[in-house]
N, CA, C and O atoms as a CHARMM CRD file, in Angstrom:
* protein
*
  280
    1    1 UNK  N      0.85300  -1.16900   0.00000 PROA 1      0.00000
    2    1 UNK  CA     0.00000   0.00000   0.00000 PROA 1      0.00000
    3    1 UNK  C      0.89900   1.23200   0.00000 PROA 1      0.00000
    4    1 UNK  O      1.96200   1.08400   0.60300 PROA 1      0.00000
    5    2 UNK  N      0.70100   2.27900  -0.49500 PROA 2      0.00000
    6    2 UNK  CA     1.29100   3.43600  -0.89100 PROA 2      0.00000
    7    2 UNK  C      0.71200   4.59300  -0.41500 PROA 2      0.00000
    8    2 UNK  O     -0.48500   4.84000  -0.55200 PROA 2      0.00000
    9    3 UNK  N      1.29400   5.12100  -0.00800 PROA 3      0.00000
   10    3 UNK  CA     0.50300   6.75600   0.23700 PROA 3      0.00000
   11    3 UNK  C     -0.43400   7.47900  -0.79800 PROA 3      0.00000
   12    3 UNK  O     -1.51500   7.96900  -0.47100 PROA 3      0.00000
   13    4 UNK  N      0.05200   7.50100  -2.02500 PROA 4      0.00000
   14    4 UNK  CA    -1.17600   7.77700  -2.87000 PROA 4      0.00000
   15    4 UNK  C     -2.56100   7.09800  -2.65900 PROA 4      0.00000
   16    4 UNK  O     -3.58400   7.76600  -2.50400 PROA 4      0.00000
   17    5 UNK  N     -2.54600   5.93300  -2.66100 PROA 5      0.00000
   18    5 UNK  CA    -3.65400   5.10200  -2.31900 PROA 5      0.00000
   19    5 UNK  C     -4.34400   5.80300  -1.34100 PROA 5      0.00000
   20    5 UNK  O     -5.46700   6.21600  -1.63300 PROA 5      0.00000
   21    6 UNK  N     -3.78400   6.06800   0.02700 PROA 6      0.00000
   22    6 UNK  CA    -4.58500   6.42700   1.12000 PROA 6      0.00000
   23    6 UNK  C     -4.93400   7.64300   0.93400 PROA 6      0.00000
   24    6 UNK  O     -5.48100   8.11400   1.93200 PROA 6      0.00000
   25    7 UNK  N     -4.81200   8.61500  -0.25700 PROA 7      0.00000
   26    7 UNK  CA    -5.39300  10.03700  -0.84400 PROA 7      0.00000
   27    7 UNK  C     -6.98000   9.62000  -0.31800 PROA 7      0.00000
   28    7 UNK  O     -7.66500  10.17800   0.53900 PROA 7      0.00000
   29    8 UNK  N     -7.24300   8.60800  -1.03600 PROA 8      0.00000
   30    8 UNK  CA    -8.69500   7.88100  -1.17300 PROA 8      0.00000
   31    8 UNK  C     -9.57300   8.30500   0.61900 PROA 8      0.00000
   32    8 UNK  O    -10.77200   8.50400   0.81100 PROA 8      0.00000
   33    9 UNK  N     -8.73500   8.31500   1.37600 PROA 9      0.00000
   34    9 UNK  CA    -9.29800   8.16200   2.50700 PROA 9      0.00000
   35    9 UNK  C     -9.30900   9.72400   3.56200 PROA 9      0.00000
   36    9 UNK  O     -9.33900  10.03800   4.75200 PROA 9      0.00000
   37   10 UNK  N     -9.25600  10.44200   2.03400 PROA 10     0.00000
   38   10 UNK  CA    -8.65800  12.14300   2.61200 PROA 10     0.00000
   39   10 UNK  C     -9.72300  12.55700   3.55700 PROA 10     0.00000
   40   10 UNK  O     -9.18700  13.48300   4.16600 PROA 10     0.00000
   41   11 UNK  N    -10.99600  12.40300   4.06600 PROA 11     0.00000
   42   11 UNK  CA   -12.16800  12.72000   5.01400 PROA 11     0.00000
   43   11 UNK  C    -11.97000  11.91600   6.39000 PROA 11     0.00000
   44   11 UNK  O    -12.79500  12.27700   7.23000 PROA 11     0.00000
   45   12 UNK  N    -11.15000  10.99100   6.80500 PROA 12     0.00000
   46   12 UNK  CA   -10.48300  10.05600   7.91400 PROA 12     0.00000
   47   12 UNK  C     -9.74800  10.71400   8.50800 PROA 12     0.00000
   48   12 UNK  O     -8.84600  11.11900   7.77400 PROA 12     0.00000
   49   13 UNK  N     -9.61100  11.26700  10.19500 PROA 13     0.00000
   50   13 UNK  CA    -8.24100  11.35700  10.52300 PROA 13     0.00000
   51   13 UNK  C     -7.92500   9.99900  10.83800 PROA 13     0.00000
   52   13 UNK  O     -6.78800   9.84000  10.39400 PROA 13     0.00000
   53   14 UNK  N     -8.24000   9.13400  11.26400 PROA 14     0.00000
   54   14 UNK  CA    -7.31400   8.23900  11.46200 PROA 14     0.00000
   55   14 UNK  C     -7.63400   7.17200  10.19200 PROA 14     0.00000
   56   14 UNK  O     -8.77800   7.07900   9.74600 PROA 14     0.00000
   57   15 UNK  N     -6.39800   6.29300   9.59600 PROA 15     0.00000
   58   15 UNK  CA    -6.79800   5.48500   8.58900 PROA 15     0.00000
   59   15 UNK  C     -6.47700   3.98800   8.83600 PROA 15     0.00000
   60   15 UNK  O     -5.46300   3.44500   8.39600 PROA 15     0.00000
   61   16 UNK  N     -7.18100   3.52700   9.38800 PROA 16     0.00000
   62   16 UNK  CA    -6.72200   1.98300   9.82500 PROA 16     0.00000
   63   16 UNK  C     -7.16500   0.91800   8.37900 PROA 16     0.00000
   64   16 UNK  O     -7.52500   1.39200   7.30200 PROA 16     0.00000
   65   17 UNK  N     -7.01300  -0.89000   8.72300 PROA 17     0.00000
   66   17 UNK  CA    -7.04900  -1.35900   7.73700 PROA 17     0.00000
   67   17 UNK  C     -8.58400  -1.42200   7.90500 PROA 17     0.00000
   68   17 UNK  O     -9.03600  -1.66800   6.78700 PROA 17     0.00000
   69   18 UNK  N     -9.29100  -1.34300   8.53900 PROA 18     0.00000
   70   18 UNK  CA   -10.57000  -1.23600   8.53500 PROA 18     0.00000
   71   18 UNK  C    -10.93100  -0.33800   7.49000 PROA 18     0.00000
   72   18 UNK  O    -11.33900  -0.74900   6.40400 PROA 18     0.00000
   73   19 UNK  N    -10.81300   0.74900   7.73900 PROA 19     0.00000
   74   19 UNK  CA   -11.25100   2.11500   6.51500 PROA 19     0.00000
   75   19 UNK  C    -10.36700   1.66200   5.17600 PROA 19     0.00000
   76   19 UNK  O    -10.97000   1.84100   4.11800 PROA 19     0.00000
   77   20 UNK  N     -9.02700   1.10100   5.06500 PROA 20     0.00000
   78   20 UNK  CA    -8.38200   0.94500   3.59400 PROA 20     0.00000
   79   20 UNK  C     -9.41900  -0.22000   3.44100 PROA 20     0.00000
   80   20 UNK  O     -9.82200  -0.02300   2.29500 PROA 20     0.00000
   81   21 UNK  N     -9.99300  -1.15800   3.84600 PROA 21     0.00000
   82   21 UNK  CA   -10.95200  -2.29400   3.26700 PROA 21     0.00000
   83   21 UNK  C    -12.53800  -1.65600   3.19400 PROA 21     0.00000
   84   21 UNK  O    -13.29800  -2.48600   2.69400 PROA 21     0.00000
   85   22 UNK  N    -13.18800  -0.43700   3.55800 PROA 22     0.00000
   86   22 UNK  CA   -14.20500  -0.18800   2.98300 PROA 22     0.00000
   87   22 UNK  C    -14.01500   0.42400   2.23900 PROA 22     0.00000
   88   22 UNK  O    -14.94400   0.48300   1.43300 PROA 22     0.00000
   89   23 UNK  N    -12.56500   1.46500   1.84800 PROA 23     0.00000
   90   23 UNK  CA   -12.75900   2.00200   0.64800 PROA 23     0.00000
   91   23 UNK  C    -12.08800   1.66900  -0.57900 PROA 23     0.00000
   92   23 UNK  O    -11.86200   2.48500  -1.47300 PROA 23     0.00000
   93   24 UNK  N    -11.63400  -0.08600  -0.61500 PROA 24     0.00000
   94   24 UNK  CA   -11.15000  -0.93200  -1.32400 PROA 24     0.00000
   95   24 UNK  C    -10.02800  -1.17900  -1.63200 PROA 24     0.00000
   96   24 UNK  O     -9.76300  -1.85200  -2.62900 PROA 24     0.00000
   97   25 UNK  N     -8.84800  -0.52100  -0.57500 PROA 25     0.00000
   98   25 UNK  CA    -7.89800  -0.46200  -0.96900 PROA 25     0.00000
   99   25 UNK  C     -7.05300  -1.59400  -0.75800 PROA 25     0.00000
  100   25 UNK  O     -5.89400  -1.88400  -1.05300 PROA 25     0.00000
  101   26 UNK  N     -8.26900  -2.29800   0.01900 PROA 26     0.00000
  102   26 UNK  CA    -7.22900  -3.82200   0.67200 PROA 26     0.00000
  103   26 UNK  C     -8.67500  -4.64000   0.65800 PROA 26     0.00000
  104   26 UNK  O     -9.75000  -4.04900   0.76500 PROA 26     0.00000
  105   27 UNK  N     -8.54900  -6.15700   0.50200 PROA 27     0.00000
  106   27 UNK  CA    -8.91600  -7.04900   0.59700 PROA 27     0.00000
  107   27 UNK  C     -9.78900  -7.93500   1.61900 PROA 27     0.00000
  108   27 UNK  O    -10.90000  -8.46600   1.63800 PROA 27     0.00000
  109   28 UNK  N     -8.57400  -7.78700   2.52800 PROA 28     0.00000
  110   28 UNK  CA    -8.67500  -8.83700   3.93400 PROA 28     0.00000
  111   28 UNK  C     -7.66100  -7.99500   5.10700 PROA 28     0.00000
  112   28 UNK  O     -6.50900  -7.56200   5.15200 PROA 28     0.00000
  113   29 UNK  N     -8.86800  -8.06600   6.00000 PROA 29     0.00000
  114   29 UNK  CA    -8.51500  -6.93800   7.04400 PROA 29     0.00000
  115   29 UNK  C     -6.99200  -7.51000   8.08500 PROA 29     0.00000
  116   29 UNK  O     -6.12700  -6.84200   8.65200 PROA 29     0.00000
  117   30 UNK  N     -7.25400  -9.40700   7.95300 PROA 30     0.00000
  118   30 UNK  CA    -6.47200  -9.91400   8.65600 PROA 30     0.00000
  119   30 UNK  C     -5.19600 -10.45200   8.15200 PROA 30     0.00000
  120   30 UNK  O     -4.65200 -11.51200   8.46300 PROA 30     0.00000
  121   31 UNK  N     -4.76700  -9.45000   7.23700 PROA 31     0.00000
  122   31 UNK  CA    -3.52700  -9.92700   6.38500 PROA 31     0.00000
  123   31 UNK  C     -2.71600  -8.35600   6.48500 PROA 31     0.00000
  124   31 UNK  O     -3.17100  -7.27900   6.10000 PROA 31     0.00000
  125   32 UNK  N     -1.53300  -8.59200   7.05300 PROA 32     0.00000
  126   32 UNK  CA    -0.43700  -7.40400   7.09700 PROA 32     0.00000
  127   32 UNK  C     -0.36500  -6.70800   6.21700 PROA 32     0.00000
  128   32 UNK  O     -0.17800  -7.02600   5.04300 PROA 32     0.00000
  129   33 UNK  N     -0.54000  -5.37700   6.78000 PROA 33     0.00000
  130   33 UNK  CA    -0.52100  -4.50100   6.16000 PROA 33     0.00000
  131   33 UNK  C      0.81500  -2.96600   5.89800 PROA 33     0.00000
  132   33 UNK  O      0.84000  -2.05100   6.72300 PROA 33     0.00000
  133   34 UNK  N      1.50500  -2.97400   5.01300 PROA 34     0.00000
  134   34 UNK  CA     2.93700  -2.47500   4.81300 PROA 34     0.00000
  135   34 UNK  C      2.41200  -0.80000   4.13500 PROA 34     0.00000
  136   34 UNK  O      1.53600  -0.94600   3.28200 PROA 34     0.00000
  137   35 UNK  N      2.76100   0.52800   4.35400 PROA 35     0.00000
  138   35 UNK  CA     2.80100   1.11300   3.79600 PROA 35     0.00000
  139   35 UNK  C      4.07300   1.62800   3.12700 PROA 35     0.00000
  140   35 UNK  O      5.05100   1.65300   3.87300 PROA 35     0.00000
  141   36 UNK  N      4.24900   2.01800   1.94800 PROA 36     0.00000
  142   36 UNK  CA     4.94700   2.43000   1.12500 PROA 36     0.00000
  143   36 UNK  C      4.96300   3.82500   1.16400 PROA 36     0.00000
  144   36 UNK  O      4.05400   4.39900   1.76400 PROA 36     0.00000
  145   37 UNK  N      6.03000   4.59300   0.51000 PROA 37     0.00000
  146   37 UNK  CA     6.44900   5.89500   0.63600 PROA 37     0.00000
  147   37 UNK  C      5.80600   6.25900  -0.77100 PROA 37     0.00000
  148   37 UNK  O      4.94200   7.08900  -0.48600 PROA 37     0.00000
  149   38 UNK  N      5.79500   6.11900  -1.73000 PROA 38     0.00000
  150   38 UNK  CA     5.02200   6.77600  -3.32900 PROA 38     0.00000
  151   38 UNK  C      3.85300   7.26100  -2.99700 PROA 38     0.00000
  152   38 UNK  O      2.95700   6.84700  -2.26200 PROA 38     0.00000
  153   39 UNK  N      4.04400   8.57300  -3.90300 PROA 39     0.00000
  154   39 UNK  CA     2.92800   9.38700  -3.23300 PROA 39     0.00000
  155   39 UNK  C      3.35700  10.55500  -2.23300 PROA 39     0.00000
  156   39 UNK  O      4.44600  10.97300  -1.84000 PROA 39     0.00000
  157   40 UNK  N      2.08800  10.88300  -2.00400 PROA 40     0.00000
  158   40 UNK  CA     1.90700  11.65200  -0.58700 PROA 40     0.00000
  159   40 UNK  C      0.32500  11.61500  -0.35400 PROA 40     0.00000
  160   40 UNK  O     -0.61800  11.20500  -1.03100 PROA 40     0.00000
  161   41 UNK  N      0.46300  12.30800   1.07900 PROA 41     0.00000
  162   41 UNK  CA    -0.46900  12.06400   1.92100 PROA 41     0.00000
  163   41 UNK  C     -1.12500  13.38000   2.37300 PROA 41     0.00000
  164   41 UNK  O     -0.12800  14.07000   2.58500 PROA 41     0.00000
  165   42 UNK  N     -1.94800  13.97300   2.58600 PROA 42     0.00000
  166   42 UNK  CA    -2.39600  15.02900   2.38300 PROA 42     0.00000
  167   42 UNK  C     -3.06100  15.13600   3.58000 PROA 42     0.00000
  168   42 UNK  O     -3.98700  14.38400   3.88700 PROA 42     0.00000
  169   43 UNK  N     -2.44400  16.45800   4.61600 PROA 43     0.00000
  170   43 UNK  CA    -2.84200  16.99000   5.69500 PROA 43     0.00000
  171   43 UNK  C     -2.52800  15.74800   7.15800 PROA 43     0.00000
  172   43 UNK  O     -1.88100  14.70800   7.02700 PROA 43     0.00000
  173   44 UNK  N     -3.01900  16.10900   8.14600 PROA 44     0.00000
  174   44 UNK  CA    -2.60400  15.48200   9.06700 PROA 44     0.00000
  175   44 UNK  C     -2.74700  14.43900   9.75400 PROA 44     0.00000
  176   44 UNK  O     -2.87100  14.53100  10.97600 PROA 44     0.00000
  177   45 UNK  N     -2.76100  13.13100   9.06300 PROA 45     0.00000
  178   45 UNK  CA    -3.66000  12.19400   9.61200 PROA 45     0.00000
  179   45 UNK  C     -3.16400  10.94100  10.23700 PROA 45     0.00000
  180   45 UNK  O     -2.27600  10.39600   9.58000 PROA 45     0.00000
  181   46 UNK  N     -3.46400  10.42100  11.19500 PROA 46     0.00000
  182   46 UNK  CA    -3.04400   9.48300  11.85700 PROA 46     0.00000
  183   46 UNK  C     -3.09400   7.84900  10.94700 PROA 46     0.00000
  184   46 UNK  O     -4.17400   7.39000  10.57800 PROA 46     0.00000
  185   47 UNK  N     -1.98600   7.24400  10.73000 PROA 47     0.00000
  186   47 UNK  CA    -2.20300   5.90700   9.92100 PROA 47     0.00000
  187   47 UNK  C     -1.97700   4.61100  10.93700 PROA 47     0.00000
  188   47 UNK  O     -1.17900   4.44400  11.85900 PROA 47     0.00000
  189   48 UNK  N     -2.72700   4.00000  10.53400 PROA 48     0.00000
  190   48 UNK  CA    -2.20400   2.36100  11.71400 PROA 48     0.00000
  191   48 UNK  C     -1.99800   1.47100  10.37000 PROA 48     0.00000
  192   48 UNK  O     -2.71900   1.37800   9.37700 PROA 48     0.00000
  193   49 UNK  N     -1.09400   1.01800  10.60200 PROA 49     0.00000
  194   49 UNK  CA    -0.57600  -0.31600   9.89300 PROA 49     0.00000
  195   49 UNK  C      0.62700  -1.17600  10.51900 PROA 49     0.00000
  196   49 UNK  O      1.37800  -0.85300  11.44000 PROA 49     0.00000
  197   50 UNK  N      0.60300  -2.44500   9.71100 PROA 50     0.00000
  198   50 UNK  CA     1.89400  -3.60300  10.47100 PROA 50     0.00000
  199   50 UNK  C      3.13200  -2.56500  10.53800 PROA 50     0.00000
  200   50 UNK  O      3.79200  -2.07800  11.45600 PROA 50     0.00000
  201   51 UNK  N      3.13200  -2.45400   9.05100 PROA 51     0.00000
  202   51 UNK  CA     4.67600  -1.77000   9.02700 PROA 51     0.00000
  203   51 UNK  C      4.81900  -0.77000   8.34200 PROA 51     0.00000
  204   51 UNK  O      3.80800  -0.56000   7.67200 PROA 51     0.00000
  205   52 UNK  N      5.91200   0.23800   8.13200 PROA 52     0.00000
  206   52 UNK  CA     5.79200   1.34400   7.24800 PROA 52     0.00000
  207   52 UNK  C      7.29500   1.56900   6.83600 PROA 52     0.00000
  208   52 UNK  O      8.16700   1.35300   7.67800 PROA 52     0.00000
  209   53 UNK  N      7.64300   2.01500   5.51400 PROA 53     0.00000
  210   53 UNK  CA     8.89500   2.45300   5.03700 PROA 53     0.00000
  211   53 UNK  C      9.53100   3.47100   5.74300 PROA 53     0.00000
  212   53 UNK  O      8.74300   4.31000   6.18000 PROA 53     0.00000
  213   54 UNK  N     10.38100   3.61000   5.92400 PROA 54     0.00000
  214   54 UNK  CA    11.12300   4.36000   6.61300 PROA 54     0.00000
  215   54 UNK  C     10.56200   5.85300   6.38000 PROA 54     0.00000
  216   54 UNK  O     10.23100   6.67600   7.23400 PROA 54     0.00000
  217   55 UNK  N     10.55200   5.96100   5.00600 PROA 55     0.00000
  218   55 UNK  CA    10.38700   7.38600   3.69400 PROA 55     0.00000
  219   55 UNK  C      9.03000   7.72200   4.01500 PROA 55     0.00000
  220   55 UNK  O      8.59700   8.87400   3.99800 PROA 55     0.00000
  221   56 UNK  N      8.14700   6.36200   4.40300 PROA 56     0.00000
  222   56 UNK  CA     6.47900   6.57700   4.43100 PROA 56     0.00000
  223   56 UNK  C      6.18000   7.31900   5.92100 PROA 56     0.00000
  224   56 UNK  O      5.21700   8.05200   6.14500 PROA 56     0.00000
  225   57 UNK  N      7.28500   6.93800   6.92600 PROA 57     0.00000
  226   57 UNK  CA     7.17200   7.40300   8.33100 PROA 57     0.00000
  227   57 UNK  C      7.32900   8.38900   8.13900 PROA 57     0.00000
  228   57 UNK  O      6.39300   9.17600   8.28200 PROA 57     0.00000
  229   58 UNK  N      8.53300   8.81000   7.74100 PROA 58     0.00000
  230   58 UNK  CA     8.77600  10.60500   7.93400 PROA 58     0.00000
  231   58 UNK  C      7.88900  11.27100   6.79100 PROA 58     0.00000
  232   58 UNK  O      7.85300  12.49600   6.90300 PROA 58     0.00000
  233   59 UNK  N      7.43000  10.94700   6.11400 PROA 59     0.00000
  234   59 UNK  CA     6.50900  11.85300   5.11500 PROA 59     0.00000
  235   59 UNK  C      4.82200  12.43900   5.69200 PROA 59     0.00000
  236   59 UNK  O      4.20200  13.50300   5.68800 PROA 59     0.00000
  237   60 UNK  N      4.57700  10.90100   6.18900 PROA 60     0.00000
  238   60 UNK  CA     3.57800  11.03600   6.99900 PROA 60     0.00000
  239   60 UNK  C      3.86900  12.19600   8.87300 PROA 60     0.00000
  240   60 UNK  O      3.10900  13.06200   9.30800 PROA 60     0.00000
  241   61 UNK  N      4.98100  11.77900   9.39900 PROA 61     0.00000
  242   61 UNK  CA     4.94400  12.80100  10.94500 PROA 61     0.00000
  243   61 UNK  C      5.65600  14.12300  10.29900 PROA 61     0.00000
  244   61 UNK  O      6.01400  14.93100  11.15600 PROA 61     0.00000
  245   62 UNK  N      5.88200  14.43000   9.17700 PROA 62     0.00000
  246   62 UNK  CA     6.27900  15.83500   8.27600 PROA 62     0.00000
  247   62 UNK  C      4.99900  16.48900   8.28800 PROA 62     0.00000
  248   62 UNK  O      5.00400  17.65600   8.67800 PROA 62     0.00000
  249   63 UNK  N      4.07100  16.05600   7.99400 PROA 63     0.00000
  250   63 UNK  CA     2.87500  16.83300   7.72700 PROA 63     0.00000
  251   63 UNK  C      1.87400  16.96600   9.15900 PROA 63     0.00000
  252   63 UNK  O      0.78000  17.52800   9.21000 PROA 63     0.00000
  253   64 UNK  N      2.67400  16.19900  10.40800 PROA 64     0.00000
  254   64 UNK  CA     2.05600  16.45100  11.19100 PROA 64     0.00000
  255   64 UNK  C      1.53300  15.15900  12.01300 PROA 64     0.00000
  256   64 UNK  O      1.35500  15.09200  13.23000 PROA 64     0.00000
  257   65 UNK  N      1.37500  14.37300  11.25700 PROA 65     0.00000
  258   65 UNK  CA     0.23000  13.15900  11.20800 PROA 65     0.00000
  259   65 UNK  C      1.04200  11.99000  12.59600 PROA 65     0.00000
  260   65 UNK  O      1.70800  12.38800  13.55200 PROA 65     0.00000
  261   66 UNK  N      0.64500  10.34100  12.21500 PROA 66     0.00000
  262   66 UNK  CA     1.20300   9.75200  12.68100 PROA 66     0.00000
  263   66 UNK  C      1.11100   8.57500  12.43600 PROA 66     0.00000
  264   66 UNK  O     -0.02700   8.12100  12.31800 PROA 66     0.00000
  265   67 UNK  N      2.28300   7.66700  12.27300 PROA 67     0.00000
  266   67 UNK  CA     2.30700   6.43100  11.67300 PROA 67     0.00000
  267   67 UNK  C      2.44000   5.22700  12.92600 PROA 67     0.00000
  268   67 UNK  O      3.48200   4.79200  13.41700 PROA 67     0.00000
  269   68 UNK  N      1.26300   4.91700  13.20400 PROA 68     0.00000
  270   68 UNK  CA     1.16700   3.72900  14.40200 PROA 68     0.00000
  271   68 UNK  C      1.39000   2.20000  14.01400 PROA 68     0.00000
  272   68 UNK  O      0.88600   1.75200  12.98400 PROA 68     0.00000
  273   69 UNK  N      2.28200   1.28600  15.00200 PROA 69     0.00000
  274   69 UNK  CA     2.16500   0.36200  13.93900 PROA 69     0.00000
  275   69 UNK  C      0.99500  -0.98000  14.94200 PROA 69     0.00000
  276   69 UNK  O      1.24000  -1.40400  16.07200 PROA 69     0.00000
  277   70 UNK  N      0.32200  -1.19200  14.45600 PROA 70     0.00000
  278   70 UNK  CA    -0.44900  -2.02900  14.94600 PROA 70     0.00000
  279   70 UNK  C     -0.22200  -3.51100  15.11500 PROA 70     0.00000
  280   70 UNK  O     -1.09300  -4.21500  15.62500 PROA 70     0.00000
């Protein structure tokens, strides 16, 4: 999963895999979930996922936000 992707979820502050699976960006809620740095992420929003790119962490707490890992 990529930061562009989670554009999709720009009305969320927080974006868990719950919200990436109603707004189709994932499959199956109980399968790890990795974010990627491509892209960006727009305004300040809190993300939960397994894991995150190094590039995806700081892009995301740059704008404010926060990358939790669940």
């Amino acid at each position: 999963m990529d930061l562009a992707s989670l554009s999709k979820c720009k009305d969320r502050e927080v974006i868990s895999p719950l919200v990436m699976k109603e707004f189709g960006l994932i499959k199956k809620v109980d399968l790890p979930v990795k974010i990627l740095a491509d892209g960006e992420v727009s305004g300040s929003v809190t993300v939960q996922a397994n894991a995150f790119s190094k590039k995806a962490k700081e892009k995301i707490e740059t704008l404010g936000g926060k990358a939790e890992v669940i």
